[in-house]
FIBAVO-440304 format. One line per field, with one value per atom (N, C-alpha, C, O): residue number from 1; residue in one letter; atom name; x, y, z. Coordinates in steps of 0.02 Angstrom, whole numbers, m for minus. Example, Ala and Ser with C-alpha at 12.3 -4.5 7.8 and 13.67 -1.06 7.14 Angstrom:
<sites>
resi	1,1,1,1,2,2,2,2
resn	a,a,a,a,s,s,s,s
name	N,CA,C,O,N,CA,C,O
c1	660,615,660,712,642,684,645,670
c2	m284,m225,m165,m166,m112,m53,2,57
c3	390,390,390,423,354,357,394,402
</sites>
This chain:
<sites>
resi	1,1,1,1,2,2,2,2,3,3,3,3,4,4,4,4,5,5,5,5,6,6,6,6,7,7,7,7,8,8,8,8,9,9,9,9,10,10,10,10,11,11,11,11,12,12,12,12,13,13,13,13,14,14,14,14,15,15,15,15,16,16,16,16,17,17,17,17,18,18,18,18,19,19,19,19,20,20,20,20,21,21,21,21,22,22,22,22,23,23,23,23,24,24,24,24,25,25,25,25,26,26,26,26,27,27,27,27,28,28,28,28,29,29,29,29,30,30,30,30,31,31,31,31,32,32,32,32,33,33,33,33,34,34,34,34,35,35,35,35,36,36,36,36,37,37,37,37,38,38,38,38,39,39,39,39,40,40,40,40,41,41,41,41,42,42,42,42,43,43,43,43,44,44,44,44,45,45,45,45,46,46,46,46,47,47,47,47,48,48,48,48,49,49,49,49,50,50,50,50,51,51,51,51,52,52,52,52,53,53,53,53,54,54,54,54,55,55,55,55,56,56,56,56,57,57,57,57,58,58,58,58,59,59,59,59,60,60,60,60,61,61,61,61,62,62,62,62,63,63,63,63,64,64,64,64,65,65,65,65,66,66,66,66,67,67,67,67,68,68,68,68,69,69,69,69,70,70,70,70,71,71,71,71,72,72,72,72,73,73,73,73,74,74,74,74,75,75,75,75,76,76,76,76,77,77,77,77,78,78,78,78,79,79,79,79,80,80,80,80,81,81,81,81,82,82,82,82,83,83,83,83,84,84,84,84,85,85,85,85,86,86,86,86,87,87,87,87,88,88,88,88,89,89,89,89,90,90,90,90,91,91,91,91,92,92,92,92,93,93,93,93,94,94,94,94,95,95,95,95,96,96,96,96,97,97,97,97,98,98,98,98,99,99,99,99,100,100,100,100,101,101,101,101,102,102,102,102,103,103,103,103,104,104,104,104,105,105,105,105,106,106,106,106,107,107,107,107,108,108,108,108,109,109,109,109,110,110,110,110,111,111,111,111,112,112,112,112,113,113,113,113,114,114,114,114,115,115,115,115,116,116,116,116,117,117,117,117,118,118,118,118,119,119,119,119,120,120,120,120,121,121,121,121,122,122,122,122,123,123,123,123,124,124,124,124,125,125,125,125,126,126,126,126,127,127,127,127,128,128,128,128,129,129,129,129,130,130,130,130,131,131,131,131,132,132,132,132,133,133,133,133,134,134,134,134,135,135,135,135,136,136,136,136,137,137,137,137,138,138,138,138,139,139,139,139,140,140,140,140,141,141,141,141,142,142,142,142,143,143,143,143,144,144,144,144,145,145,145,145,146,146,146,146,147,147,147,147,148,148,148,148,149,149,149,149,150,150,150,150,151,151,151,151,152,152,152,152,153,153,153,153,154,154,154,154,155,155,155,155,156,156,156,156,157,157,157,157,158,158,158,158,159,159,159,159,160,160,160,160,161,161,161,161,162,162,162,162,163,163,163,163,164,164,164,164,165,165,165,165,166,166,166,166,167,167,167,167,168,168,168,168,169,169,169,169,170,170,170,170,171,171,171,171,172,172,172,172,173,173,173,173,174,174,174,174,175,175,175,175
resn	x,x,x,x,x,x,x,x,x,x,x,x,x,x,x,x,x,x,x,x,x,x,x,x,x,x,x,x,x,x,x,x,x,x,x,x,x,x,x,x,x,x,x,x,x,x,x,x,x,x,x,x,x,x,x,x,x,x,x,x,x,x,x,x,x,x,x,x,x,x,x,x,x,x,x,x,x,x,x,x,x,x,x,x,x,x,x,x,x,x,x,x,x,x,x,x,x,x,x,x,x,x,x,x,x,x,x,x,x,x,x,x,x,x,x,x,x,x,x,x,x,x,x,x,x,x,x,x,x,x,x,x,x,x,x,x,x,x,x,x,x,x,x,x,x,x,x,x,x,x,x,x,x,x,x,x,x,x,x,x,x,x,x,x,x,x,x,x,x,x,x,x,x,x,x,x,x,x,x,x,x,x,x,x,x,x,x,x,x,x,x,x,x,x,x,x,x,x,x,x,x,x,x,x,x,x,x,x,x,x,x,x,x,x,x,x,x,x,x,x,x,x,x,x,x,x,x,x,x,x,x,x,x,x,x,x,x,x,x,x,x,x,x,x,x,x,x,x,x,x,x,x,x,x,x,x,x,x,x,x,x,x,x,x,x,x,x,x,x,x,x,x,x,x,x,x,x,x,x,x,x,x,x,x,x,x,x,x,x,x,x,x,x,x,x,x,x,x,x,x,x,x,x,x,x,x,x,x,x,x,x,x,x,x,x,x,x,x,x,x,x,x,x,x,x,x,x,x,x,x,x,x,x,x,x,x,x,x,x,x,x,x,x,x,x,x,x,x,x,x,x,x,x,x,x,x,x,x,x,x,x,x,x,x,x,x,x,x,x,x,x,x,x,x,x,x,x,x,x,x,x,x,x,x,x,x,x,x,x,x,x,x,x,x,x,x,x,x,x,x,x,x,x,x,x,x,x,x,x,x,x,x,x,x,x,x,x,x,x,x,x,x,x,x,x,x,x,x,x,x,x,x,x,x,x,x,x,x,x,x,x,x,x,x,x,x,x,x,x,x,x,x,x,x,x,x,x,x,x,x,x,x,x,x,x,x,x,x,x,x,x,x,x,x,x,x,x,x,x,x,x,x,x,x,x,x,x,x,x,x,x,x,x,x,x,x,x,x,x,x,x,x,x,x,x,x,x,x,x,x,x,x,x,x,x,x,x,x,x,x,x,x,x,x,x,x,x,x,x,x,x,x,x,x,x,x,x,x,x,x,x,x,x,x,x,x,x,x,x,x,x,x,x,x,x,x,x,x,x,x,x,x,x,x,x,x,x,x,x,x,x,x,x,x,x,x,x,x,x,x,x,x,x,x,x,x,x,x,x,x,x,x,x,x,x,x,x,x,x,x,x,x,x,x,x,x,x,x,x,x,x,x,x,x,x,x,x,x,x,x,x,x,x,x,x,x,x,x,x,x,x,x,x,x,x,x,x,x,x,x,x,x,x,x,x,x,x,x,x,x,x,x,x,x,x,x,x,x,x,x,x,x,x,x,x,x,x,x,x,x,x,x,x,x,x,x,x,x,x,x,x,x,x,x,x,x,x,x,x,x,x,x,x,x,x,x,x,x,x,x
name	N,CA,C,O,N,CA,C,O,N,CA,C,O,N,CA,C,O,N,CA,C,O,N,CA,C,O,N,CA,C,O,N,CA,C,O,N,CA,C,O,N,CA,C,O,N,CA,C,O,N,CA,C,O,N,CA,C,O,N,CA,C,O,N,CA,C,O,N,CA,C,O,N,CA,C,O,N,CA,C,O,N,CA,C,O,N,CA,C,O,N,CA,C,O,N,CA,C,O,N,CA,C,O,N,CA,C,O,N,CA,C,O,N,CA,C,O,N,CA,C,O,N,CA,C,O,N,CA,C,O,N,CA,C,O,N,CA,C,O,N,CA,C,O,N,CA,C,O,N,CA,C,O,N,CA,C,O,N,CA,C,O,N,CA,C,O,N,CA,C,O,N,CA,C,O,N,CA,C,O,N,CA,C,O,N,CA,C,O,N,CA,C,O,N,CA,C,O,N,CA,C,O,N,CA,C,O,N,CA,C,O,N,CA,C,O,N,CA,C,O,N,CA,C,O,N,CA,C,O,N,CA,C,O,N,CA,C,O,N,CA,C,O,N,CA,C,O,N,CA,C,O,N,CA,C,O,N,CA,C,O,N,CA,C,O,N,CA,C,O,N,CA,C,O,N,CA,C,O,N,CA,C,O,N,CA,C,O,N,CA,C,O,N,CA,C,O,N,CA,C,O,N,CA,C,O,N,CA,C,O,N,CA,C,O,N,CA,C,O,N,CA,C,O,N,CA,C,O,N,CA,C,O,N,CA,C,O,N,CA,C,O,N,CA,C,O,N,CA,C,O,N,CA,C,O,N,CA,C,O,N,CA,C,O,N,CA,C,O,N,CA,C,O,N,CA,C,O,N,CA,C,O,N,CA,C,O,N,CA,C,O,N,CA,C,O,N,CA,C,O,N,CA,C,O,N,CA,C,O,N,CA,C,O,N,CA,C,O,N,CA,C,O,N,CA,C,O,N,CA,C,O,N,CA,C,O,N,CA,C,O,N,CA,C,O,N,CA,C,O,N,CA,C,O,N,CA,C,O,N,CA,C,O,N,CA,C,O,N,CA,C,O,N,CA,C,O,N,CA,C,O,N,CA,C,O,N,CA,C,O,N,CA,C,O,N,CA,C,O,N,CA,C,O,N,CA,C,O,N,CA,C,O,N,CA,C,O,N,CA,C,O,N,CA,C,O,N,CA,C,O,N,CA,C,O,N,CA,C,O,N,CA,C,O,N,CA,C,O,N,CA,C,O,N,CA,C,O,N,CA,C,O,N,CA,C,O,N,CA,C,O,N,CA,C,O,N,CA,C,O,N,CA,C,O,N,CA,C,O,N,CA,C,O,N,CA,C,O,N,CA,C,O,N,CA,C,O,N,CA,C,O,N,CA,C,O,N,CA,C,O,N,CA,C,O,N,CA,C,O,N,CA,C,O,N,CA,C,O,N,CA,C,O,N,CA,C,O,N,CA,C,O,N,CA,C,O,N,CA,C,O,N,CA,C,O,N,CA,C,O,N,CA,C,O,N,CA,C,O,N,CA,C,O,N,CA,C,O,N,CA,C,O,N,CA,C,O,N,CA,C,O,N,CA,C,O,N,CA,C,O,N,CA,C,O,N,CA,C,O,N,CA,C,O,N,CA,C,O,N,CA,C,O,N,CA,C,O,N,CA,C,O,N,CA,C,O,N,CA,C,O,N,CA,C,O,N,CA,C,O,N,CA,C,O,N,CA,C,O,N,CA,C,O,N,CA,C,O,N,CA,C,O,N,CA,C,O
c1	1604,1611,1587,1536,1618,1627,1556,1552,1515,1454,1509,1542,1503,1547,1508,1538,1458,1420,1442,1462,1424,1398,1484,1506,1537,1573,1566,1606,1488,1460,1512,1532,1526,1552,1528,1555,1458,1436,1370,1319,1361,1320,1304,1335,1229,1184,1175,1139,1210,1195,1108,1063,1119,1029,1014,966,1079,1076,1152,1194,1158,1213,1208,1183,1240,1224,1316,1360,1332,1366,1358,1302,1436,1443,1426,1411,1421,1392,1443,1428,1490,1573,1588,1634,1565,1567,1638,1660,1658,1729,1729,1771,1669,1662,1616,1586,1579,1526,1479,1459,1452,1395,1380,1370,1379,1337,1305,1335,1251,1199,1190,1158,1230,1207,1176,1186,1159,1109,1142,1152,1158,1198,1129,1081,1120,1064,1077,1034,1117,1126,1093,1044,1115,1114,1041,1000,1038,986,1005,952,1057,1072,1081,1078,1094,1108,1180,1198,1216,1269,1285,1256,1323,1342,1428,1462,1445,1512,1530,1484,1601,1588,1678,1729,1657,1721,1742,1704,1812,1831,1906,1949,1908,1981,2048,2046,2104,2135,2208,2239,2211,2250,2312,2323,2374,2445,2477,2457,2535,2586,2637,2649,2690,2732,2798,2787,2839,2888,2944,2945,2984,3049,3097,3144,3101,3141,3098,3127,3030,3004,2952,2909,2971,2927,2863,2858,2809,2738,2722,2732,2696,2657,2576,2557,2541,2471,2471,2513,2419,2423,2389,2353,2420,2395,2385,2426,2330,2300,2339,2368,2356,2385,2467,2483,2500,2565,2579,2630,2494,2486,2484,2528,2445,2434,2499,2515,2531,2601,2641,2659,2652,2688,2667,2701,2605,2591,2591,2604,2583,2577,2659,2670,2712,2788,2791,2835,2751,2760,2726,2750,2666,2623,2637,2601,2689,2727,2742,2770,2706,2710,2677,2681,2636,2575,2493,2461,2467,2398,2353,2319,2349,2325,2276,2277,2236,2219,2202,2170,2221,2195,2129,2117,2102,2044,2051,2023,2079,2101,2151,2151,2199,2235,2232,2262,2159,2122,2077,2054,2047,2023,2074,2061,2121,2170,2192,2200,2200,2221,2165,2170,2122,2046,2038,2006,2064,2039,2109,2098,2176,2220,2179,2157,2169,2155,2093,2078,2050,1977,2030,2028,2068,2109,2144,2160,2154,2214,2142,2146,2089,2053,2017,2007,1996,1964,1996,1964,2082,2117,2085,2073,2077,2049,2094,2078,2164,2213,2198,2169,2225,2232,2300,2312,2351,2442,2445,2407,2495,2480,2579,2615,2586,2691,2684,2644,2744,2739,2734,2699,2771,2787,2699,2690,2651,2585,2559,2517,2583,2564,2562,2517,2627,2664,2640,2618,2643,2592,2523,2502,2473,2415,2427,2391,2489,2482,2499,2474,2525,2546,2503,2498,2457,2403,2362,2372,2310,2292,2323,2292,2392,2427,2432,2397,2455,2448,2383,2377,2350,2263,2262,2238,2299,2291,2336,2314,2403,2454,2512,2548,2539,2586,2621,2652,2664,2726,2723,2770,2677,2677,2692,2717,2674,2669,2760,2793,2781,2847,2902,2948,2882,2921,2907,2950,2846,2851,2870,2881,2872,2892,2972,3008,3005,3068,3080,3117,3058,3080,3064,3105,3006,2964,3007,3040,3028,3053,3124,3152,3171,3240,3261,3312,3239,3278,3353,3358,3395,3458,3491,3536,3455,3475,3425,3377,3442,3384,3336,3275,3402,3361,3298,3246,3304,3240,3167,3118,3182,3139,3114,3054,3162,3127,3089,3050,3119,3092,3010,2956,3025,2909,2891,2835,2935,2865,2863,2811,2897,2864,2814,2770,2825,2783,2708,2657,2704,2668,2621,2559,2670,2639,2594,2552,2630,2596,2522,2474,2517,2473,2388,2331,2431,2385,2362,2304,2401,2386,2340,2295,2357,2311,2235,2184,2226,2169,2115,2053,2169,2147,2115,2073,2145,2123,2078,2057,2050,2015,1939,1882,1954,1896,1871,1920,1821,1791,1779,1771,1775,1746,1765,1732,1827,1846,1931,1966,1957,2016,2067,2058,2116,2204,2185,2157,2200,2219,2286,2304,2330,2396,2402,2401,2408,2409,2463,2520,2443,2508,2535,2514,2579,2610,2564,2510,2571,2527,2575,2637,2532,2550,2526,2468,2574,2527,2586,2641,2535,2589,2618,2583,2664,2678,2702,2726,2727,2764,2837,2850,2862,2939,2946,2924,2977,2974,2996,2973,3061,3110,3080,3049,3075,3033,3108,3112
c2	5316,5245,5206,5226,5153,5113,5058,5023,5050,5019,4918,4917,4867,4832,4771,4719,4785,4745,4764,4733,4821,4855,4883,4875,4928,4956,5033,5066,5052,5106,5175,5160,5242,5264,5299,5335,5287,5338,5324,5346,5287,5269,5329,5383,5304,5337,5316,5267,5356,5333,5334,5376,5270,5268,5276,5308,5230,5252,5250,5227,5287,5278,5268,5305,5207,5207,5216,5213,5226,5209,5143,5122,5087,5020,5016,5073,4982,4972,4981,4968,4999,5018,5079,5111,5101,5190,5181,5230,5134,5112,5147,5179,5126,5153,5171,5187,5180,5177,5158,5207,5114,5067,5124,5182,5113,5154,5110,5080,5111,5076,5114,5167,5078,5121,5098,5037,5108,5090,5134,5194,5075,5089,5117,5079,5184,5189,5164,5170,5140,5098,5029,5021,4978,4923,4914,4869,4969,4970,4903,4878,4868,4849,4892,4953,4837,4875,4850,4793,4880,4841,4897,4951,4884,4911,4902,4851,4967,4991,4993,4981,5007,4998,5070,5061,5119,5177,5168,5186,5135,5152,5201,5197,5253,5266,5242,5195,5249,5212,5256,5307,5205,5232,5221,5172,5289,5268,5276,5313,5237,5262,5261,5221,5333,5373,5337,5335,5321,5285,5348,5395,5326,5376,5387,5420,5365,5367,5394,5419,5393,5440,5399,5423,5327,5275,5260,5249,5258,5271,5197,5178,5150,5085,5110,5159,5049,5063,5032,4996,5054,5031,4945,4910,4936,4824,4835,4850,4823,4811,4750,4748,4693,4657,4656,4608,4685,4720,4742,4733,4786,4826,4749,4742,4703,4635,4586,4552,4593,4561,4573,4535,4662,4666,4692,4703,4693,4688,4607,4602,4561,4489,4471,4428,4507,4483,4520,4506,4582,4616,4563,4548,4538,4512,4416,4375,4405,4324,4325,4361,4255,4229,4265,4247,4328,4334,4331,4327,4335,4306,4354,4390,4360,4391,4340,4284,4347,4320,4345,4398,4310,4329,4371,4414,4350,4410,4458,4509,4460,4540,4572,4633,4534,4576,4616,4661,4557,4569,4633,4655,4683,4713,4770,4827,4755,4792,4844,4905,4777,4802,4848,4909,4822,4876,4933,4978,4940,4988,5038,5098,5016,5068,5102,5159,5051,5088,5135,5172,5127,5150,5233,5277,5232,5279,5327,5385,5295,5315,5363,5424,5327,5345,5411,5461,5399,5450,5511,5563,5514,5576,5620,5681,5584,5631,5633,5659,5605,5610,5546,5501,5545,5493,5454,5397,5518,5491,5500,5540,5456,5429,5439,5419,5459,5458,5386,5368,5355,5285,5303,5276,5351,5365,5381,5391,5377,5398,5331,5320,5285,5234,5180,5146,5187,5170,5197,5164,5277,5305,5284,5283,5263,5242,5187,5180,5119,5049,5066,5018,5100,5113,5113,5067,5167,5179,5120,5090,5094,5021,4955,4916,4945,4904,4939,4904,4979,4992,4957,4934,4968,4961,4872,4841,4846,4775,4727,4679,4749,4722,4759,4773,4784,4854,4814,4849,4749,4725,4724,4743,4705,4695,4767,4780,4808,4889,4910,4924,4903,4923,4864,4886,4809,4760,4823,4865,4824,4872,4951,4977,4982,5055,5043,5090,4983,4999,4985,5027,4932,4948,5023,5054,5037,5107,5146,5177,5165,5232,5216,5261,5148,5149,5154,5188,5131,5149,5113,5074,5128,5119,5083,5042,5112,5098,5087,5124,5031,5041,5078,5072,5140,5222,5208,5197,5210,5215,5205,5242,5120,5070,5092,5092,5111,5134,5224,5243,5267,5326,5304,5323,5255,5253,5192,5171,5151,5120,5189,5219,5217,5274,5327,5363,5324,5361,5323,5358,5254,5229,5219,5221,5205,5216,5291,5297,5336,5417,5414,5445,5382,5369,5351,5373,5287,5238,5279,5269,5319,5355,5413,5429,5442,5508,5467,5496,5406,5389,5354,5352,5322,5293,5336,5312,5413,5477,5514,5563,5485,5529,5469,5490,5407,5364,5367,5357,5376,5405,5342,5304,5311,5249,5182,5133,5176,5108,5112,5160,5037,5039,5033,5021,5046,5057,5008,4963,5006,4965,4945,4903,4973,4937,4891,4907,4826,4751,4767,4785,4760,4771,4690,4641,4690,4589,4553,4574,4490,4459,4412,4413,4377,4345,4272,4268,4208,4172,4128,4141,4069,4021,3954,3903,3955,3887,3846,3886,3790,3715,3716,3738,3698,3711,3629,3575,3635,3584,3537,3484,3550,3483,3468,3518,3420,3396,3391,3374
c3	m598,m584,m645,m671,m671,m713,m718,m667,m756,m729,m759,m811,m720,m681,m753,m767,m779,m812,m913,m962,m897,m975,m998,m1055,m925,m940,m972,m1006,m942,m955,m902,m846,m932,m872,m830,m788,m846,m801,m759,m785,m691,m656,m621,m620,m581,m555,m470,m460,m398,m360,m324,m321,m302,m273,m209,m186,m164,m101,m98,m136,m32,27,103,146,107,181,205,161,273,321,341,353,350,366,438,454,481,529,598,656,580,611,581,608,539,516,460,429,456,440,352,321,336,254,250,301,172,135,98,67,84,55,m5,13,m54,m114,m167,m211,m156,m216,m267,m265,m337,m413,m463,m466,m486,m564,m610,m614,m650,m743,m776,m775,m806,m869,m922,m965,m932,m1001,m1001,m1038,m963,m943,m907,m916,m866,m802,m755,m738,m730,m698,m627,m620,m573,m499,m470,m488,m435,m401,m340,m342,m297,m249,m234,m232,m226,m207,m148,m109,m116,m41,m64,m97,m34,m30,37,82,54,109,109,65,180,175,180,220,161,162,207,194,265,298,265,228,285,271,331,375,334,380,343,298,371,341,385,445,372,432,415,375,460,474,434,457,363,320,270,222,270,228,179,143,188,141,171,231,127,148,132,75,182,179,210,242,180,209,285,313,305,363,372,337,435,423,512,555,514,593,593,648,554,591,612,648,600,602,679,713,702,769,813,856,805,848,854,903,793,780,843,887,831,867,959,1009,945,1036,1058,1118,1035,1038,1060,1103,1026,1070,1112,1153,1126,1199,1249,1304,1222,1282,1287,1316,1257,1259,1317,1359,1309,1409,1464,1522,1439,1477,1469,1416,1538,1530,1497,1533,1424,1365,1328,1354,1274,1249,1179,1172,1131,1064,1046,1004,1082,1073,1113,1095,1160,1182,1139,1137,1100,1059,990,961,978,896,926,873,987,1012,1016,998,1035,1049,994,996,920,845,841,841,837,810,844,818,906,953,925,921,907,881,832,838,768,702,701,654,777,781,784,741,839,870,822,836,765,704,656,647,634,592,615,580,698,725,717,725,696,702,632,633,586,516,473,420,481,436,407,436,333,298,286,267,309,311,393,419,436,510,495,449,529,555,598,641,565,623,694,737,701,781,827,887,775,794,805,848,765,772,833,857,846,921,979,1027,975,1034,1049,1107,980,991,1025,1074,1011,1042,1103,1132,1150,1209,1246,1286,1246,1296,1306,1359,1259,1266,1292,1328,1270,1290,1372,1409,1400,1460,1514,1570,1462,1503,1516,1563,1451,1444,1494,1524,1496,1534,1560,1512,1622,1599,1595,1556,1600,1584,1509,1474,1488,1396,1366,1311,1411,1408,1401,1351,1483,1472,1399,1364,1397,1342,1285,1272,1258,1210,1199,1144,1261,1274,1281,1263,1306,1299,1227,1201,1182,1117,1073,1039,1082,1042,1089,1048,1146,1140,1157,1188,1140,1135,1204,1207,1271,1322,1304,1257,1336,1352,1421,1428,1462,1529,1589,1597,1634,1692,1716,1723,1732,1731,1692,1722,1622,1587,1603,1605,1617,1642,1723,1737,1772,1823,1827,1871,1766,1764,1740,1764,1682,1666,1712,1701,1776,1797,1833,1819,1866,1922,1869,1893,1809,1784,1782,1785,1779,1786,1834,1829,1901,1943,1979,2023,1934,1950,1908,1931,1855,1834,1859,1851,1901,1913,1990,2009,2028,2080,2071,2110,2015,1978,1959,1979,1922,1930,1973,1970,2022,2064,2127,2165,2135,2160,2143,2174,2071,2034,2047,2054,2049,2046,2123,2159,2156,2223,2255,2207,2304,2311,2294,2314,2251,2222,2227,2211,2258,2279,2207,2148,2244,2180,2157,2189,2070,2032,2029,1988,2073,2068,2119,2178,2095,2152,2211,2196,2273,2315,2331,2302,2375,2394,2393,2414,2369,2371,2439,2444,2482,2542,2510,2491,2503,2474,2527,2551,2530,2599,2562,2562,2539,2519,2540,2581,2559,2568,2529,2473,2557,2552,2483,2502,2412,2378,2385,2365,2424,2438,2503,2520,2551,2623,2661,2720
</sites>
């Protein structure tokens, strides 16, 4: 490493810590030339590999972009979606790879987006996996709903998370 002052090339690390999100590295060095101090910060750098073979880095905001037109016009909120982005890339980094296939990328926004809204869920599962036809759309809600039955079977004591009718009484608009 380049000492940032003198242009010396050869620094001396003093410490290293871990960032407070594990995300990088903190390294404190001292130039012997100079005897100056400065601090570095090494982080990894994610890629995603897309389907034609061209490698972009990865942009948490790209992941929010595009869960944000899944979740248009529902009751979401920006900070659930800036949670959402972070909780992919937490998801992406935890794998250990440094190159990510888009299609990994997409699978990570699924599951979360599920948790968050399943309509925002299916908007985006029919674009990411190309349905074609109704069929599609009614093969993953029932997959969905097998889901929500498998955990709701699995949780002891606490009722379905899937809303049943709501009975609500209204007044007819015109009198």
């Amino acid at each position: 490493m380049h000492c940032p002052f003198c242009r010396h090339e050869d620094t001396k690390v003093s410490d290293s810590r871990a960032t407070e999100d594990g995300s990088a590295i903190r390294r404190r060095r001292t130039c012997p030339v100079c005897e100056r101090k400065f601090t570095t910060v090494e982080q990894v750098q994610l890629t995603v590999v897309k389907r034609s073979g061209v490698t972009e880095p990865f942009n948490r905001d790209k992941v929010i972009k595009g869960a944000t037109k899944a979740c248009q016009g529902r009751p979401v909120t920006p900070a659930q979606l800036a949670a959402l982005g972070q909780q992919v890339e937490e998801s992406l980094r935890s794998s250990g790879q440094a190159e990510i296939p888009a299609e990994a990328v997409g699978v990570a926004i699924l599951g979360p987006l599920g948790e968050l809204d399943p309509v925002a869920y299916l908007r985006f599962a029919s674009v990411y996996k190309n349905y074609e036809s109704v069929d599609d759309f009614a093969a993953e809600i029932e997959a969905m709903r097998a889901r929500l039955d498998e955990s709701s079977a699995t949780t002891e004591g606490r009722q379905s998370s899937r809303p049943g009718p709501k009975s609500v009484s209204q007044e007819p608009l015109i009198g």
